[in-house]
C-alpha positions in Angstrom: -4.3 13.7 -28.0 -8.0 13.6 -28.2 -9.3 15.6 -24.7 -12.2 13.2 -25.0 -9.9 9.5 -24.5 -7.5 11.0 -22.3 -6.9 13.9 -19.4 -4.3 15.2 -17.1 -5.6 16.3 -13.6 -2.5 18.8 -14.1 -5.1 22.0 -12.6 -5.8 19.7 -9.6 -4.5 19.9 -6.1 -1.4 17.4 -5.4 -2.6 14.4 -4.5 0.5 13.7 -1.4 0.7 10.2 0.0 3.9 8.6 1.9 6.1 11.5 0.6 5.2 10.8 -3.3 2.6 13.3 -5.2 0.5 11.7 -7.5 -2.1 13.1 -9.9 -5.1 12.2 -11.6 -5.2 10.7 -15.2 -8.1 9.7 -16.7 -7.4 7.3 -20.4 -10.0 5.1 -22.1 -12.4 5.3 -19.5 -10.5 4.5 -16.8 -9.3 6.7 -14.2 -5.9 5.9 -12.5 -4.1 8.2 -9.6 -0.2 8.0 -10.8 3.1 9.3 -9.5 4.0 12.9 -10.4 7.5 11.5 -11.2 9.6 10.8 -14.4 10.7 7.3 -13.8 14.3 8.3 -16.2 14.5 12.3 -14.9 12.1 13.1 -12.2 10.3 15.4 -14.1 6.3 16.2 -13.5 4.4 13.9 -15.3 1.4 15.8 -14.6 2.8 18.7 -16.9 3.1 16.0 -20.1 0.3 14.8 -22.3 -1.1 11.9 -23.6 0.0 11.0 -27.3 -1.8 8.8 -29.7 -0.1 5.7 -28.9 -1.7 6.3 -25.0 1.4 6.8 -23.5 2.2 10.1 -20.7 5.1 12.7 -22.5 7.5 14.3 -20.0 7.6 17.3 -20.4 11.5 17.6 -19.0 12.9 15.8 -21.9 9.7 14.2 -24.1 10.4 10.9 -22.8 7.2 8.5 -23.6 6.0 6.1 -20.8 3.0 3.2 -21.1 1.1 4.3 -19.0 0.6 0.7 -17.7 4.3 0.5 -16.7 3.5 3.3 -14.3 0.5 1.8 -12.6 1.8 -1.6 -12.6 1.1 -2.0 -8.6 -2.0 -2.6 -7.1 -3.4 0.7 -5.3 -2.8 0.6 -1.6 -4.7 3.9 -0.8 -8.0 3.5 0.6 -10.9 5.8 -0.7 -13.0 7.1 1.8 -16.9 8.5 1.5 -16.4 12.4 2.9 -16.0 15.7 2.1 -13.4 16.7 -0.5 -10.0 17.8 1.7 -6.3 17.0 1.1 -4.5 14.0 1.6 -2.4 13.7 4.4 
């Protein structure tokens, strides 16, 4: 994983919306908010990596997910101009 291409947002607050966390990935210049959830074992995503191929590691059981098929929806949050707080 080269730190410079990729990052996990795993040191960040949750990121709580509709009662799903998400966190913060950032991958080729791009930043995406994604759900802190395994799609195969429910494990947190934001505790994996970012291999070579550009695709998030679980860290449960090393499962390797496009990161595309975990954004594939359209963001419905709204981002706001304000001070930094949590998400409610």
């Amino acid at each position: 994983m080269s730190m410079s291409a990729s990052w996990i947002g795993s040191g960040l607050p949750a990121i709580r919306r509709g009662g799903q966390d998400y966190f913060l990935l950032s991958h080729e210049d791009e930043l995406y908010l994604v759900a802190n959830s395994c799609p195969h074992r429910g494990g947190p995503l934001k505790f994996g990596f970012v291999n070579a191929s550009g695709q998030i590691v679980c860290p449960l059981h090393g499962g390797a997910f496009a990161i595309s098929q975990l954004i594939a929806r359209p963001s419905t949050i709204r981002l706001r101009e304000g001070p930094a707080g949590s998400v409610e």
